[in-house]
PDB file of N, CA, C and O in Angstrom:
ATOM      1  N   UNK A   1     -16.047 -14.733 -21.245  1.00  0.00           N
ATOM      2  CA  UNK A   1     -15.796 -13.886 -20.097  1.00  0.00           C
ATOM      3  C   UNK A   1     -14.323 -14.025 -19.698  1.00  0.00           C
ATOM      4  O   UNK A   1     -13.867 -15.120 -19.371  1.00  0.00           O
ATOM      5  N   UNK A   2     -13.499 -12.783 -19.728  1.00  0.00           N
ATOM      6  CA  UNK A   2     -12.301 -13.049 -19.088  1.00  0.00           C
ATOM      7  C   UNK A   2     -12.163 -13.554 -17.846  1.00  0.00           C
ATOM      8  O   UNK A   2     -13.175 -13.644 -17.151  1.00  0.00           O
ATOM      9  N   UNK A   3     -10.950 -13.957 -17.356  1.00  0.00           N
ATOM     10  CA  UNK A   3     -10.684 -14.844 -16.371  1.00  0.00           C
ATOM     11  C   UNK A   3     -10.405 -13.306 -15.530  1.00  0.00           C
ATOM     12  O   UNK A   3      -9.844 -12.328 -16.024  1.00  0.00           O
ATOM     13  N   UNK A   4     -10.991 -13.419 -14.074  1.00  0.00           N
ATOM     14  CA  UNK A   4     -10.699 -12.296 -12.866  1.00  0.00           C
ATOM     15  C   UNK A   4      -9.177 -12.693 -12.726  1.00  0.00           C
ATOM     16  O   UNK A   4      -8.490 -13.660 -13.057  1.00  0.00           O
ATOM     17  N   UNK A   5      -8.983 -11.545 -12.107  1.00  0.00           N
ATOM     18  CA  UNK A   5      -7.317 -11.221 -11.852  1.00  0.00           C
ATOM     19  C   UNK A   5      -7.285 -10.971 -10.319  1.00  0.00           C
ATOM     20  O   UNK A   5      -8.220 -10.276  -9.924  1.00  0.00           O
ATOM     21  N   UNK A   6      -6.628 -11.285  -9.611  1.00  0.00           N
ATOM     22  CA  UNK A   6      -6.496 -11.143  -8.196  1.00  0.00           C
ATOM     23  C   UNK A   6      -5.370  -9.776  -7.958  1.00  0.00           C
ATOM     24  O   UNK A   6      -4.323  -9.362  -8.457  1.00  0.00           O
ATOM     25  N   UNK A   7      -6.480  -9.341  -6.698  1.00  0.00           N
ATOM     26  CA  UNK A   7      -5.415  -7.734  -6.150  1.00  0.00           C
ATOM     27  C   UNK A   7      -4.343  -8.061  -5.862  1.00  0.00           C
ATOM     28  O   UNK A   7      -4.467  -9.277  -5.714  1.00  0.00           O
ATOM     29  N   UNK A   8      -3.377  -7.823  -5.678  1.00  0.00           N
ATOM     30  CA  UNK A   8      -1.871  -7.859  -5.240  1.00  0.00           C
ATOM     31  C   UNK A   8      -1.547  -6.071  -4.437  1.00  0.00           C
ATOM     32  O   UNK A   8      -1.753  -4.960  -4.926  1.00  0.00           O
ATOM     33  N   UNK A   9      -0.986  -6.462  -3.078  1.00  0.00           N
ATOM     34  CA  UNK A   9      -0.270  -5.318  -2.636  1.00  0.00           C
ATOM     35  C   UNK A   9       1.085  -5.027  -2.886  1.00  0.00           C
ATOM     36  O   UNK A   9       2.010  -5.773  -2.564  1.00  0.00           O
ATOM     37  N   UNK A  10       1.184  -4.141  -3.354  1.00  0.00           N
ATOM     38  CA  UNK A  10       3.065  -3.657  -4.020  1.00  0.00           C
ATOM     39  C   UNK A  10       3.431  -2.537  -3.510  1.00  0.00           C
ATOM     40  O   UNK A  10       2.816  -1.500  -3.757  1.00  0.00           O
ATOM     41  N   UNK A  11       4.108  -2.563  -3.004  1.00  0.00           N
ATOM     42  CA  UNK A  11       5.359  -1.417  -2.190  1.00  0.00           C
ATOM     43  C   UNK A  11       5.516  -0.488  -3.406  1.00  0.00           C
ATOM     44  O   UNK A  11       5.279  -0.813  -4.569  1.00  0.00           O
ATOM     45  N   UNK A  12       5.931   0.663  -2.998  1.00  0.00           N
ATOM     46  CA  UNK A  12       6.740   1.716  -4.049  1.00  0.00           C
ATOM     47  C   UNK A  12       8.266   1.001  -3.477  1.00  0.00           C
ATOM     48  O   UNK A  12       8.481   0.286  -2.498  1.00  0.00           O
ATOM     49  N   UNK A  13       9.090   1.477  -4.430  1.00  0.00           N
ATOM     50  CA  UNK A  13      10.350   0.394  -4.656  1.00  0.00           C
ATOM     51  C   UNK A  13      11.141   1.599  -5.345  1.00  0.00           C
ATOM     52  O   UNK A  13      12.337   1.511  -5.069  1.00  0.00           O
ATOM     53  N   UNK A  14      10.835   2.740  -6.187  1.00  0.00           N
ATOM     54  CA  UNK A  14      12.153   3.282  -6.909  1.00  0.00           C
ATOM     55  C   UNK A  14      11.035   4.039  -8.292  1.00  0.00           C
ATOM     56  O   UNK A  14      10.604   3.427  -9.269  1.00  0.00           O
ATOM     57  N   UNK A  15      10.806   5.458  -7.955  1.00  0.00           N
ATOM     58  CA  UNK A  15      10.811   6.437  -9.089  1.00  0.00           C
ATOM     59  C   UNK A  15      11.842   7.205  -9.797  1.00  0.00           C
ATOM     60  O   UNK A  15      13.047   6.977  -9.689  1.00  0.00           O
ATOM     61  N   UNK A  16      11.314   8.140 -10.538  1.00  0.00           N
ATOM     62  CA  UNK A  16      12.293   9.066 -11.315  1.00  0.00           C
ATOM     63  C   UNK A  16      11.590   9.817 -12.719  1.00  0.00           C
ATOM     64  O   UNK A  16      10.388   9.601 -12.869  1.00  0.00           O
ATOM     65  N   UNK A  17      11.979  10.306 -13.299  1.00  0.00           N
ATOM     66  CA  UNK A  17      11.464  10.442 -14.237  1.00  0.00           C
ATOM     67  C   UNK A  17      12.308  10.239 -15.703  1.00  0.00           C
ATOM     68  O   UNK A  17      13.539  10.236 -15.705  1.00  0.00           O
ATOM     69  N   UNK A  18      11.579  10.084 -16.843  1.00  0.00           N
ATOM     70  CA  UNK A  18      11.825   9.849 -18.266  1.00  0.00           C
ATOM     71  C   UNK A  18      11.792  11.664 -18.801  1.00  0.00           C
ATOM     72  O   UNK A  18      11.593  12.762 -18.281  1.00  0.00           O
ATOM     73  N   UNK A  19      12.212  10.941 -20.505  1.00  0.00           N
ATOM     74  CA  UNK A  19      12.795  12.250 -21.477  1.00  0.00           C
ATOM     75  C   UNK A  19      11.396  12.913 -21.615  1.00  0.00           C
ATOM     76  O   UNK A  19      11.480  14.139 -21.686  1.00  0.00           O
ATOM     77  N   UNK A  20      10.249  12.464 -21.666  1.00  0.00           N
ATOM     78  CA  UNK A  20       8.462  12.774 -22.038  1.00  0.00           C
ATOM     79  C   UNK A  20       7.974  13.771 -20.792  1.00  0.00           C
ATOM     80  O   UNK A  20       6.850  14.222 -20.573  1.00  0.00           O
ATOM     81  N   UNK A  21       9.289  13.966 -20.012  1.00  0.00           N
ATOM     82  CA  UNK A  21       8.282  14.531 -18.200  1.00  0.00           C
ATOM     83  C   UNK A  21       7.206  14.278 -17.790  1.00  0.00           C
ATOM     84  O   UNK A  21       6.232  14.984 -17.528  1.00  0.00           O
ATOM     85  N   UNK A  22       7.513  12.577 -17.702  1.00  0.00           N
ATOM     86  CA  UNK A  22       6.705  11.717 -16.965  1.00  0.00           C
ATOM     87  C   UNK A  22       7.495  11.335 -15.744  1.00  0.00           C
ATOM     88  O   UNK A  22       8.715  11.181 -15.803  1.00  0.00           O
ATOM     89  N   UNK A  23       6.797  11.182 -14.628  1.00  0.00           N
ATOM     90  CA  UNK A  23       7.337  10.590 -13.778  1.00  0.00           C
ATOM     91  C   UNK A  23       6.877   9.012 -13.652  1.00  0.00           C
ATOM     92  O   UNK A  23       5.740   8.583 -13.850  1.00  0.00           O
ATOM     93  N   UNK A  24       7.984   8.294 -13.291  1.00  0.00           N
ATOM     94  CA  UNK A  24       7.926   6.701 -13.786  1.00  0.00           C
ATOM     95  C   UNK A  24       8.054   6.491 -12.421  1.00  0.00           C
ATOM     96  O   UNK A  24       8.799   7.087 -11.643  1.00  0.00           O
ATOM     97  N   UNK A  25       6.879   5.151 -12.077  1.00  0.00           N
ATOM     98  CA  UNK A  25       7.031   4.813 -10.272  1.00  0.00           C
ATOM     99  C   UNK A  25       6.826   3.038 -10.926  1.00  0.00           C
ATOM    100  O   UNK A  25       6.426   2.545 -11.981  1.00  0.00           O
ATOM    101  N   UNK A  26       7.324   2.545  -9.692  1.00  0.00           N
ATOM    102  CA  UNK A  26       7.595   1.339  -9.723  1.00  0.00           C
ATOM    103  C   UNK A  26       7.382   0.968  -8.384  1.00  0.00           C
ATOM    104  O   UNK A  26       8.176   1.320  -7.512  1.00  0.00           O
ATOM    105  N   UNK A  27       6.132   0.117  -8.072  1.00  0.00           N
ATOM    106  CA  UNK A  27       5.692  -0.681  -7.400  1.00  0.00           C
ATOM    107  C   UNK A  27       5.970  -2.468  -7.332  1.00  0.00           C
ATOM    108  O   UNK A  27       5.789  -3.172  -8.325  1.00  0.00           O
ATOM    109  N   UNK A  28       6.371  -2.949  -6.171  1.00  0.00           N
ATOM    110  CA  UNK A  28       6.762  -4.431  -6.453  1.00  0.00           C
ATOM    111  C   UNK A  28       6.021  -5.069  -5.271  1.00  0.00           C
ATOM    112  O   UNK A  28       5.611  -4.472  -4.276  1.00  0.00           O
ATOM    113  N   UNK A  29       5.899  -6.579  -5.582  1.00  0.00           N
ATOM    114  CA  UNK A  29       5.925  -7.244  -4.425  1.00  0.00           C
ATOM    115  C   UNK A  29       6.456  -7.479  -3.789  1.00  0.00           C
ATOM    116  O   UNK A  29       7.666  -7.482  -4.012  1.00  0.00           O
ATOM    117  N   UNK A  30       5.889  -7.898  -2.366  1.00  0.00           N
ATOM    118  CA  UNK A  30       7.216  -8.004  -1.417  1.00  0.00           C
ATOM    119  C   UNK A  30       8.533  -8.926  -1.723  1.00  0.00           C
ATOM    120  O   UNK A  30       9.648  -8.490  -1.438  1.00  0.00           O
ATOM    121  N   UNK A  31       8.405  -9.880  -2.159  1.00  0.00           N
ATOM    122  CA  UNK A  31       9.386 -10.803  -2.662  1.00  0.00           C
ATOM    123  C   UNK A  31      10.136 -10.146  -3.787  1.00  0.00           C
ATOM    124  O   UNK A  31      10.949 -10.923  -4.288  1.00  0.00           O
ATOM    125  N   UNK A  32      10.110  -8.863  -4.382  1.00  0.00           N
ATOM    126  CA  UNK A  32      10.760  -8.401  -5.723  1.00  0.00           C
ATOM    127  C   UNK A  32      10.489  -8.925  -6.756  1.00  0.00           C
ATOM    128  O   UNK A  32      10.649  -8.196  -7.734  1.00  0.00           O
ATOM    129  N   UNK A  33      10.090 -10.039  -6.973  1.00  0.00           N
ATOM    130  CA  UNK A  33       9.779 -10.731  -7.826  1.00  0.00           C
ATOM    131  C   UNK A  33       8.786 -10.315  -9.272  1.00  0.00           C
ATOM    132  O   UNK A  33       8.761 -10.872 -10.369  1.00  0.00           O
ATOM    133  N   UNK A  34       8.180  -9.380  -8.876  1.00  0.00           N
ATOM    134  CA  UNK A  34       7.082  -8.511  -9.687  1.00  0.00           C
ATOM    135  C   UNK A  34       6.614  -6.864  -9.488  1.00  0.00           C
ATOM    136  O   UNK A  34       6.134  -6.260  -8.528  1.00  0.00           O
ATOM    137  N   UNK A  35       6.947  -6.499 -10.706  1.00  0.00           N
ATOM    138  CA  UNK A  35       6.829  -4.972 -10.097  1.00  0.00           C
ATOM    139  C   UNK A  35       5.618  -4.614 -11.150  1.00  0.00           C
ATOM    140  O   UNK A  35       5.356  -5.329 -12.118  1.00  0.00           O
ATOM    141  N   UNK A  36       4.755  -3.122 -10.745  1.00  0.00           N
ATOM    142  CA  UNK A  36       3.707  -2.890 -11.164  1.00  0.00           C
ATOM    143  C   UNK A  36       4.682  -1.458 -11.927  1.00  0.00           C
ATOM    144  O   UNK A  36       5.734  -1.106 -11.393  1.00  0.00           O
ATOM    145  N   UNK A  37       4.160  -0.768 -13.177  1.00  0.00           N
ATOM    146  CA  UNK A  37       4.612   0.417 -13.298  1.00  0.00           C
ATOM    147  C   UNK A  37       3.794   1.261 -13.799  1.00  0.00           C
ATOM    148  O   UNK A  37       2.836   0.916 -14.490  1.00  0.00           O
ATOM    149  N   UNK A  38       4.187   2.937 -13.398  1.00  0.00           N
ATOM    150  CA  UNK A  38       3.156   3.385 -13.804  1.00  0.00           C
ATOM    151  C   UNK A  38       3.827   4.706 -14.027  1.00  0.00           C
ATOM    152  O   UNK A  38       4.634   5.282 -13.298  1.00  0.00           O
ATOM    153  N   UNK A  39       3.146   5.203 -15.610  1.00  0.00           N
ATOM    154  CA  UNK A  39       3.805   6.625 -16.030  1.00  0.00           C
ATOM    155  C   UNK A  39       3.166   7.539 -15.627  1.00  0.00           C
ATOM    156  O   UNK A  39       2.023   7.176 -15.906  1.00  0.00           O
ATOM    157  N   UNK A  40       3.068   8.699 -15.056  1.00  0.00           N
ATOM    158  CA  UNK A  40       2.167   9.715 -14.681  1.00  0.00           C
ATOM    159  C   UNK A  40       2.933  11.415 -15.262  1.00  0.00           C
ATOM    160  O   UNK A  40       4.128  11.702 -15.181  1.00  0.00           O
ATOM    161  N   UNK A  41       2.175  12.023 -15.643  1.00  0.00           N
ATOM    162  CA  UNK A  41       2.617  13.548 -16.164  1.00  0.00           C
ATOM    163  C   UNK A  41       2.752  13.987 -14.697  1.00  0.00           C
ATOM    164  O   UNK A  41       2.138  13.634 -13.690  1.00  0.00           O
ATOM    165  N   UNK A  42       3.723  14.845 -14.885  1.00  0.00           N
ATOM    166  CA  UNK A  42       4.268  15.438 -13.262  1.00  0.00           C
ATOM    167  C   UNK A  42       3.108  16.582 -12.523  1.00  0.00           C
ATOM    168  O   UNK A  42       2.979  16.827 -11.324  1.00  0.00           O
ATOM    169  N   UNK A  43       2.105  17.345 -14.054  1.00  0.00           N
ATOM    170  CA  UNK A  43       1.300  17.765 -13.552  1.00  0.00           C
ATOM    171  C   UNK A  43       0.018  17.515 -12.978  1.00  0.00           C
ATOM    172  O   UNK A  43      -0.742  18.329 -12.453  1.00  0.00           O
ATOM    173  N   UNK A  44      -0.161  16.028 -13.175  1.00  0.00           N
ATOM    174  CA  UNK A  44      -1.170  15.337 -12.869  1.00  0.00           C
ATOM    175  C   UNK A  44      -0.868  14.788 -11.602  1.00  0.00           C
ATOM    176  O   UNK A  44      -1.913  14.701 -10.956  1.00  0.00           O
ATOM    177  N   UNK A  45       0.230  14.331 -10.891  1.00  0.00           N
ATOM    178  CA  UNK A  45       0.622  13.791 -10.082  1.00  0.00           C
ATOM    179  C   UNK A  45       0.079  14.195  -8.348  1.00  0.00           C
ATOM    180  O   UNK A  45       0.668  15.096  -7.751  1.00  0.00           O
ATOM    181  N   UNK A  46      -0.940  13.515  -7.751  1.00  0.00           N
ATOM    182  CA  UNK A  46      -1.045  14.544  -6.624  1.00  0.00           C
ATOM    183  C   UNK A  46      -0.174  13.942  -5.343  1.00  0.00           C
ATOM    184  O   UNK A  46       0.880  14.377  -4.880  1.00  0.00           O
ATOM    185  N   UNK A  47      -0.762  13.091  -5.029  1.00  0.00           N
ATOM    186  CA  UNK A  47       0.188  12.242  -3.885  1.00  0.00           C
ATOM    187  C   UNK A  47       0.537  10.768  -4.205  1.00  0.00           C
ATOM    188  O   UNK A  47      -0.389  10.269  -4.846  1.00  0.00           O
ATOM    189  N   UNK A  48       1.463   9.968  -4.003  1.00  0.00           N
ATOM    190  CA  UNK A  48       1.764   8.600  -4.165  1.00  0.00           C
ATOM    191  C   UNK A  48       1.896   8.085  -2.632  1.00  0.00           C
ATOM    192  O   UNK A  48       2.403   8.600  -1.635  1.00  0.00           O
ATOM    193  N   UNK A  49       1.085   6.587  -2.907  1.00  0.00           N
ATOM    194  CA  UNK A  49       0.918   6.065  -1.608  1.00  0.00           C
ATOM    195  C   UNK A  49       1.727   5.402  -1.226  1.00  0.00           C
ATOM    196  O   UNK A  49       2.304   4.777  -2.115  1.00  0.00           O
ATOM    197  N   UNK A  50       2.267   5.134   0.351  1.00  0.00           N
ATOM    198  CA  UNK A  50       3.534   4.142  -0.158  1.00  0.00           C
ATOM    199  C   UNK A  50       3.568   2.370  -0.578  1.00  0.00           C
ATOM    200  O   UNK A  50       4.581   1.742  -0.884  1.00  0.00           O
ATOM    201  N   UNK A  51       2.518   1.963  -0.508  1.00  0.00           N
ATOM    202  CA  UNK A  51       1.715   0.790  -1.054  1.00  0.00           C
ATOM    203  C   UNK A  51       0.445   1.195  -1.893  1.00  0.00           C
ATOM    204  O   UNK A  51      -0.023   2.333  -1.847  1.00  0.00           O
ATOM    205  N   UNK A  52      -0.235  -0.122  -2.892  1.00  0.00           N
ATOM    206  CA  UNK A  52      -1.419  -0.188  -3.652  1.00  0.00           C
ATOM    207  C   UNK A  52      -1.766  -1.054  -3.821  1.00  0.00           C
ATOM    208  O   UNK A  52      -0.932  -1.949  -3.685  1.00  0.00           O
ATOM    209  N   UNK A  53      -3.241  -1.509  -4.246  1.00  0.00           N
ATOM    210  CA  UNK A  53      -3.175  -2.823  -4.612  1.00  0.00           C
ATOM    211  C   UNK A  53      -3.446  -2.782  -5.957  1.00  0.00           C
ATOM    212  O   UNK A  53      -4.195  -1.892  -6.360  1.00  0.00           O
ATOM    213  N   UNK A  54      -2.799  -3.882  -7.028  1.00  0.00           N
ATOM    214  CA  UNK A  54      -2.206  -3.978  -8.605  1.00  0.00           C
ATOM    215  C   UNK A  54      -3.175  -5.103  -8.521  1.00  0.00           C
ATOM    216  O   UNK A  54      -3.581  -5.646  -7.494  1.00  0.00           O
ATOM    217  N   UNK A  55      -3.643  -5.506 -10.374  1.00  0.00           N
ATOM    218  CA  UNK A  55      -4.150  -6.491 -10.879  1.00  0.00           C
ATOM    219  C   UNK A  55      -2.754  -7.537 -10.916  1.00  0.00           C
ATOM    220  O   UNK A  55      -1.714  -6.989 -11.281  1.00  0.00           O
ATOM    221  N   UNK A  56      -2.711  -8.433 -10.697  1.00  0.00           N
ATOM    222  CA  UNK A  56      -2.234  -9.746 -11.074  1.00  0.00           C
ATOM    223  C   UNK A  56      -1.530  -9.062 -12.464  1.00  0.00           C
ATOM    224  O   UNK A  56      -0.410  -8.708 -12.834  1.00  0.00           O
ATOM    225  N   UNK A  57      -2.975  -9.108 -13.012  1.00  0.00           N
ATOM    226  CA  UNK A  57      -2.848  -9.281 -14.858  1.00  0.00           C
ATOM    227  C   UNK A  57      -1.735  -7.886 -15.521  1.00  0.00           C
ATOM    228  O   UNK A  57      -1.356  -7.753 -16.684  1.00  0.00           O
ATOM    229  N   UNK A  58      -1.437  -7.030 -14.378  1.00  0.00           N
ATOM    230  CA  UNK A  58      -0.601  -6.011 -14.121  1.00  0.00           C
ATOM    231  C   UNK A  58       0.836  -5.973 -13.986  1.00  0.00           C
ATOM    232  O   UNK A  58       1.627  -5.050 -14.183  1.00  0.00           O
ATOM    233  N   UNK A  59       1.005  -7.114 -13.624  1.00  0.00           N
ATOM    234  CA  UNK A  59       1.834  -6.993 -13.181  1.00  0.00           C
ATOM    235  C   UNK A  59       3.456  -7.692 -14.009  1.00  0.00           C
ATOM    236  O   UNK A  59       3.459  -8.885 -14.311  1.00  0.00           O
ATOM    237  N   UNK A  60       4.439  -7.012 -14.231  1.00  0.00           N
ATOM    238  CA  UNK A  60       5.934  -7.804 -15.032  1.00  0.00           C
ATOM    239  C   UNK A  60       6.466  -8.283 -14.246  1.00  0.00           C
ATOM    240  O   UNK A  60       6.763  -7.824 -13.143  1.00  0.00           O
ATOM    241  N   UNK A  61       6.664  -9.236 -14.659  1.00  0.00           N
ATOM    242  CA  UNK A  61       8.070 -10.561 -13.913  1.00  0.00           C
ATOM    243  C   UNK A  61       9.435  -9.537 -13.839  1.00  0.00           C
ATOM    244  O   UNK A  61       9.603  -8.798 -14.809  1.00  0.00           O
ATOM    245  N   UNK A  62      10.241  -9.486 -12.913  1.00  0.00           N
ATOM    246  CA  UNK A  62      11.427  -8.943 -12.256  1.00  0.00           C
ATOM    247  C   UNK A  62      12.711 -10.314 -12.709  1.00  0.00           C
ATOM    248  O   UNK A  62      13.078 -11.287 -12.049  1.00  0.00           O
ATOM    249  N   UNK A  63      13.076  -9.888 -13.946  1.00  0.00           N
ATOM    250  CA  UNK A  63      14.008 -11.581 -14.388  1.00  0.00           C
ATOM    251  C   UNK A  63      15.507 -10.971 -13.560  1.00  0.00           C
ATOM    252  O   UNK A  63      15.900 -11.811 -12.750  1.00  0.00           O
ATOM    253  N   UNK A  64      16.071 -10.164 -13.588  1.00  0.00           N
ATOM    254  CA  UNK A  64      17.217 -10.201 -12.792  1.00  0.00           C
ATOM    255  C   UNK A  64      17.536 -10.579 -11.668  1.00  0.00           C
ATOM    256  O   UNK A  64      17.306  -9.547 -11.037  1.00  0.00           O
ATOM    257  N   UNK A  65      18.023 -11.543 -10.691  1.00  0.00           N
ATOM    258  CA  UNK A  65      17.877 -11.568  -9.160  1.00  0.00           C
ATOM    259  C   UNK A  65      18.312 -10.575  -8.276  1.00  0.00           C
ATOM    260  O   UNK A  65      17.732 -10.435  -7.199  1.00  0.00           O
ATOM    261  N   UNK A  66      19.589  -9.620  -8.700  1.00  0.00           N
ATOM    262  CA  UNK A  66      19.509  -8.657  -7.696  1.00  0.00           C
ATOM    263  C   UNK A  66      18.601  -7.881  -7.755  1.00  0.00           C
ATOM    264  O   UNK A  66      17.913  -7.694  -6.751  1.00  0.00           O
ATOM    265  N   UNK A  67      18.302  -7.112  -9.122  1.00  0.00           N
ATOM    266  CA  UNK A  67      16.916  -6.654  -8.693  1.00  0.00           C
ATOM    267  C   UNK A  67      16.189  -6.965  -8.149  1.00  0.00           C
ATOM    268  O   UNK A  67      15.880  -6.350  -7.129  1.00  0.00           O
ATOM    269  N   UNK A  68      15.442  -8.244  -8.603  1.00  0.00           N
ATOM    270  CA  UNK A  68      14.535  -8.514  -7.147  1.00  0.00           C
ATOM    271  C   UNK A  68      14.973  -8.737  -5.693  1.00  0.00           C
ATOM    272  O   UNK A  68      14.218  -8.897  -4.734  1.00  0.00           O
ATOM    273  N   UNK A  69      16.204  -8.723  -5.685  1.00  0.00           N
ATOM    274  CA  UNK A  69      16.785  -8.465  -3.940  1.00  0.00           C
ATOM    275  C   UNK A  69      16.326  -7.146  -3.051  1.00  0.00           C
ATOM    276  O   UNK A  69      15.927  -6.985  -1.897  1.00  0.00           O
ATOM    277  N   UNK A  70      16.682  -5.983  -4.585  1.00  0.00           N
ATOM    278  CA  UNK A  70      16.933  -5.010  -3.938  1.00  0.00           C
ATOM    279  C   UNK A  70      15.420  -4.565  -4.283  1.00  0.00           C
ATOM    280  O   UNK A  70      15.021  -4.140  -3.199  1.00  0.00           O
ATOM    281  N   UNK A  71      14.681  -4.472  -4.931  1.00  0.00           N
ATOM    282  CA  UNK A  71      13.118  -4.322  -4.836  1.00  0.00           C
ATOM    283  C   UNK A  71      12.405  -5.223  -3.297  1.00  0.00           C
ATOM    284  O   UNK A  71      11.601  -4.739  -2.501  1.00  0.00           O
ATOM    285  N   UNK A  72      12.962  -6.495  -3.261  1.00  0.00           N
ATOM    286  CA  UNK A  72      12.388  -7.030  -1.947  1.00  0.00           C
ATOM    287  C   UNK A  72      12.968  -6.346  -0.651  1.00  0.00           C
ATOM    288  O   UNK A  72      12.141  -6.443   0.256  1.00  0.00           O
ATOM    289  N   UNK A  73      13.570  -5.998  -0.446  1.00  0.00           N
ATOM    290  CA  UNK A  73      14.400  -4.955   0.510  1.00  0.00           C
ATOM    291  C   UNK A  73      13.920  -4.028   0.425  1.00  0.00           C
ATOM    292  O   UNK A  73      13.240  -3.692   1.395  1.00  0.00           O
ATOM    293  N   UNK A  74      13.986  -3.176  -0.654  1.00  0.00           N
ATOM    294  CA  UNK A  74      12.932  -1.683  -0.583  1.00  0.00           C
ATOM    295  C   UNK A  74      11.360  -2.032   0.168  1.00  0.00           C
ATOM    296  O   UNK A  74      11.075  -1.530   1.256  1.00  0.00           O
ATOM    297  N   UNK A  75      10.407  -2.955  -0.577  1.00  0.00           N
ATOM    298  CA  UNK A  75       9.505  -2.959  -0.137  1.00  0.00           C
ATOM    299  C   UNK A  75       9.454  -3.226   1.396  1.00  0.00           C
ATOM    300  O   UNK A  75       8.781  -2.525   2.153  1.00  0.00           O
ATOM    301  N   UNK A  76      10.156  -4.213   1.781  1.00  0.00           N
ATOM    302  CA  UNK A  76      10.446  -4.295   3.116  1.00  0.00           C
ATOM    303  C   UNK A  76      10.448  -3.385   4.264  1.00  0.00           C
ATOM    304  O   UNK A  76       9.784  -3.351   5.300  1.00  0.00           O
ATOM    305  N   UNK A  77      11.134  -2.853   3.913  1.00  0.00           N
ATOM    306  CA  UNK A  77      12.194  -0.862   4.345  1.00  0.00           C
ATOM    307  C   UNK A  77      10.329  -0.229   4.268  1.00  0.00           C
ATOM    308  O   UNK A  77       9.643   0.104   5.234  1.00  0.00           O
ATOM    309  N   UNK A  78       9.995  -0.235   3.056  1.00  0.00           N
ATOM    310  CA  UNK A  78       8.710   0.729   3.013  1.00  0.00           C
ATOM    311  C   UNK A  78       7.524   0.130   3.474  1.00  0.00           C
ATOM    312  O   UNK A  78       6.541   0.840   3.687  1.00  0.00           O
ATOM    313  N   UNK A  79       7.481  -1.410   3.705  1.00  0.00           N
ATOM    314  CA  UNK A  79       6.281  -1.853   4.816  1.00  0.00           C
ATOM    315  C   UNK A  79       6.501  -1.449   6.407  1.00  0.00           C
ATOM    316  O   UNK A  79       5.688  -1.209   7.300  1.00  0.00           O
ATOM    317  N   UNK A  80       7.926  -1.477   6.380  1.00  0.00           N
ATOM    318  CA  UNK A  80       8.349  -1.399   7.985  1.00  0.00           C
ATOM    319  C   UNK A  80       7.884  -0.147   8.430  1.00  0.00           C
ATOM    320  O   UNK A  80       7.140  -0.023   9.403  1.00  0.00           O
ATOM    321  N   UNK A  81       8.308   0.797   7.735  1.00  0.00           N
ATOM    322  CA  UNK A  81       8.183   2.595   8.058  1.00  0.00           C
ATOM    323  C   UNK A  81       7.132   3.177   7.649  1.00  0.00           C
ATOM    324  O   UNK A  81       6.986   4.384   7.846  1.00  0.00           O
ATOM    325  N   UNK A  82       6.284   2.501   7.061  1.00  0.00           N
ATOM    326  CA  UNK A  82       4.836   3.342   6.538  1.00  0.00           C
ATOM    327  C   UNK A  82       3.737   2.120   6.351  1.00  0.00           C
ATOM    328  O   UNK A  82       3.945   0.935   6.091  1.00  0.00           O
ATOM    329  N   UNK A  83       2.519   2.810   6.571  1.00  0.00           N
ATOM    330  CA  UNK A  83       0.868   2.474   6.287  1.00  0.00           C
ATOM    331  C   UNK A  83       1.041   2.138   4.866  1.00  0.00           C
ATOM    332  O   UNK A  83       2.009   2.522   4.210  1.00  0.00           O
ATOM    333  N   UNK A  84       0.181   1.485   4.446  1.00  0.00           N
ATOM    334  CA  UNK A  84      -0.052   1.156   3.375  1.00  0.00           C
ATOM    335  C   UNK A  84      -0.141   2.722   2.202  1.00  0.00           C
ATOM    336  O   UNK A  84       0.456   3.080   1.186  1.00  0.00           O
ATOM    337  N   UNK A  85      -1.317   3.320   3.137  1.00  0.00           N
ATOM    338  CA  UNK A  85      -1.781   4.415   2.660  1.00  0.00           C
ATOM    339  C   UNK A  85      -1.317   5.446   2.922  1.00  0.00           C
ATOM    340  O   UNK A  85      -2.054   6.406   2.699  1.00  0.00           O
ATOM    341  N   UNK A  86      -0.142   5.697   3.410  1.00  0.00           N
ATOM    342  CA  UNK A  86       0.915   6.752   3.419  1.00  0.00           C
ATOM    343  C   UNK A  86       1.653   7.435   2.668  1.00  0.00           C
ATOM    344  O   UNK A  86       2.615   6.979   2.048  1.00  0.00           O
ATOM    345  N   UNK A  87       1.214   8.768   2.650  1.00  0.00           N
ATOM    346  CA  UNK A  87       1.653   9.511   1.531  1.00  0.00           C
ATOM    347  C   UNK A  87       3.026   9.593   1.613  1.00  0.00           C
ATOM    348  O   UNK A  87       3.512   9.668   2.742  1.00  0.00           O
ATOM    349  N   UNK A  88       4.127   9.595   0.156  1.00  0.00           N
ATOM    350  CA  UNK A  88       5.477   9.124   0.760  1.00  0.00           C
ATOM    351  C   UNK A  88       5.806  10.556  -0.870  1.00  0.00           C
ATOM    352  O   UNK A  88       6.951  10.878  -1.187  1.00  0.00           O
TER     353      UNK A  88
END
């Protein structure tokens, strides 16, 4: 039996899109330290929340430190000004 993975809440932190016209979103923890990502077709896309909760087992290590500065700051910025579940 695999080992359970614990929820984690992650801020949106910084989209955009790739060459495939996907739109690429990037969710982190509050500390920057770990961001969740996720590719979505632009036509599939309906609303993005401005938080979620991610598997653990989901989640990539953030090895640069300013990045994780500036991901912990974003999330920050986007806990302060919005619901979890706020369409952004």
């Amino acid at each position: 039996m695999p080992p359970e993975s614990n929820e984690v809440r992650v801020w949106l932190v910084e989209h955009g899109y790739n060459n495939r016209d996907l739109i690429l979103l990037k969710h982190a923890t509050p500390d920057g330290s770990q961001i969740f990502r996720k590719e979505v077709a632009s036509q599939a896309l309906d609303t993005v929340s401005a938080a979620k909760e991610a598997s653990d087992a989901n989640l990539e290590t953030v090895e640069d430190p300013a990045v994780q500065e500036r991901y912990a700051d974003e999330a920050a910025r986007m806990a302060e000004k919005h619901d979890s579940d706020d369409p952004v």
